[in-house]
C-alpha positions as CSV (number, residue, x, y, z in Angstrom):
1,X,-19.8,39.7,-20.2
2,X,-16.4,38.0,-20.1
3,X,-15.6,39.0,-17.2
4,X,-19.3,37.6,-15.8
5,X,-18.0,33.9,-17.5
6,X,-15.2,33.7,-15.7
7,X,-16.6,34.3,-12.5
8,X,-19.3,31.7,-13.1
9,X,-16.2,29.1,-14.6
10,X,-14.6,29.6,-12.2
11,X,-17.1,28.9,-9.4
12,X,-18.5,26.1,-11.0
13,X,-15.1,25.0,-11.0
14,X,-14.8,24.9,-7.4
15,X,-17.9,23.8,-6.0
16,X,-18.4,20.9,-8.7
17,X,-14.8,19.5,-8.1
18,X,-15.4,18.4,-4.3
19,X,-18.8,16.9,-5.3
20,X,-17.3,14.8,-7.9
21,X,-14.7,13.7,-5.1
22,X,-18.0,12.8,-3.0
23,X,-19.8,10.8,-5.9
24,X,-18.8,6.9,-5.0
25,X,-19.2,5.8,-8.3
26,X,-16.4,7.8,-9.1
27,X,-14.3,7.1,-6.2
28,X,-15.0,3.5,-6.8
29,X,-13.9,3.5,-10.5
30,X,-10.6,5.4,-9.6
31,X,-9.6,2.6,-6.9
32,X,-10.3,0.3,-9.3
33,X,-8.0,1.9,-11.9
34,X,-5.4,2.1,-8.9
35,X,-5.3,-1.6,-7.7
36,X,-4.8,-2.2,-11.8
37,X,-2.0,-0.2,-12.2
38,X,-0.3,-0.6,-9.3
39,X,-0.8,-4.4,-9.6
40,X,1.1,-4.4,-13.0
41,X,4.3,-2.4,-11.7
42,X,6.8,-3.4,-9.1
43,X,6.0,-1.2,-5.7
44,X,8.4,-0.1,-3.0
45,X,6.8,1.9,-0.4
46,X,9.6,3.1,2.6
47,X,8.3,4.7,5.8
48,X,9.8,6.1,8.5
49,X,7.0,6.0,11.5
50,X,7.4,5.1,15.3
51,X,8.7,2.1,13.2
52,X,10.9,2.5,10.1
53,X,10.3,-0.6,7.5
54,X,10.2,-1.0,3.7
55,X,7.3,-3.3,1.3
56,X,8.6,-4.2,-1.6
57,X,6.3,-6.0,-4.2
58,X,6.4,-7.2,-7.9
59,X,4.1,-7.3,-10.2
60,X,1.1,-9.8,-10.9
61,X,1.3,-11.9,-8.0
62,X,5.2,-12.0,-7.6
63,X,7.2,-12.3,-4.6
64,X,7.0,-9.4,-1.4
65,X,9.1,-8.5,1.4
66,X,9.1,-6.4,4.2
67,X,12.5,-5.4,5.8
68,X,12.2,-3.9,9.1
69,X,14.3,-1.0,10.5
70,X,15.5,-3.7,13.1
71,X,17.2,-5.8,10.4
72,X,14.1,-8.5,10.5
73,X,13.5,-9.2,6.6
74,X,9.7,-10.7,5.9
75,X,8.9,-12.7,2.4
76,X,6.4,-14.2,0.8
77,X,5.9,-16.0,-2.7
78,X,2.3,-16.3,-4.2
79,X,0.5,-15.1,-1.0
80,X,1.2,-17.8,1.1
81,X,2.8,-18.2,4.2
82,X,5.1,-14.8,5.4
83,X,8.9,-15.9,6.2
84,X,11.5,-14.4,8.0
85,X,13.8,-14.5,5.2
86,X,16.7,-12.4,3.9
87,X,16.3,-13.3,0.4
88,X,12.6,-13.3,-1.2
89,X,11.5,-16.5,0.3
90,X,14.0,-18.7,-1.2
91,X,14.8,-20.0,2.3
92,X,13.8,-18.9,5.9
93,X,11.3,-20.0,8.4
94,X,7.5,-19.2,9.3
95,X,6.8,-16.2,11.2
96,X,4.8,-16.4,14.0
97,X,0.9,-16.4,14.0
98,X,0.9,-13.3,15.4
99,X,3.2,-11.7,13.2
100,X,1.8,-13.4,9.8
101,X,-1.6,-12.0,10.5
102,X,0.1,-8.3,11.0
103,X,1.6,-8.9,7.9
104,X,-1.6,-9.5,6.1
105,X,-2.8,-7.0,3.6
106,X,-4.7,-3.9,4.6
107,X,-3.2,-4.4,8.0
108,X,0.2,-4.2,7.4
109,X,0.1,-0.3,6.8
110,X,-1.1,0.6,10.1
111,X,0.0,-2.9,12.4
112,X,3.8,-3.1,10.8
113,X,3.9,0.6,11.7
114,X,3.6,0.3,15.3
115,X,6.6,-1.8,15.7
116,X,7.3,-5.8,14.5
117,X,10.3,-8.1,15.7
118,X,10.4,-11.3,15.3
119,X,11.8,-12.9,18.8
């Protein structure tokens, strides 16, 4: 009999898991949870793909930069405008169209990646 409860626990176990991975409600609340959290902590994120770079943001709003592996240092403050700036967007100048709008979010993951210098 015990052993005949395990077995089914442990079954139940792994076929409910990856159906409650599938269910979008639940995926939905848990990206929810993680754009909270990680909005409320300061976030560094270093890669090292065809193009090494680093994204560093603070919390609620607060300043962000991107250093490049070619020594190119991007800033904003607020959202605005990205600068090419080597210290948070104190000073610096706008980057280029083309280079703000691979800077955006949700782009800048994938775009930055595949190699940004500012000429």
């Amino acid at each position: 009999m015990t052993r005949k409860f395990v077995g089914v626990a442990a079954i139940s176990v792994f076929v409910l898991s990856p159906l409650r991975g599938q269910d979008a409600k639940f995926a939905a609340d848990n990206l929810k949870y993680s754009r909270d959290f990680y909005s409320k902590v300061h976030f560094v994120a270093m890669a090292s793909l065809p193009a090494s770079f680093k994204y560093d943001r603070y919390p609620n709003g607060g300043p962000e930069r991107i250093q490049s592996g070619d020594g190119v240092d991007f800033a904003r403050k607020d959202g605005k405008t990205w600068l090419v700036s080597d210290d948070w967007g104190e000073t610096g100048q706008p980057a280029d169209a083309q280079t703000s709008k691979r800077l955006t979010p949700g782009a800048f993951g994938s775009s930055f990646a595949s190699g940004i210098t500012q000429k």
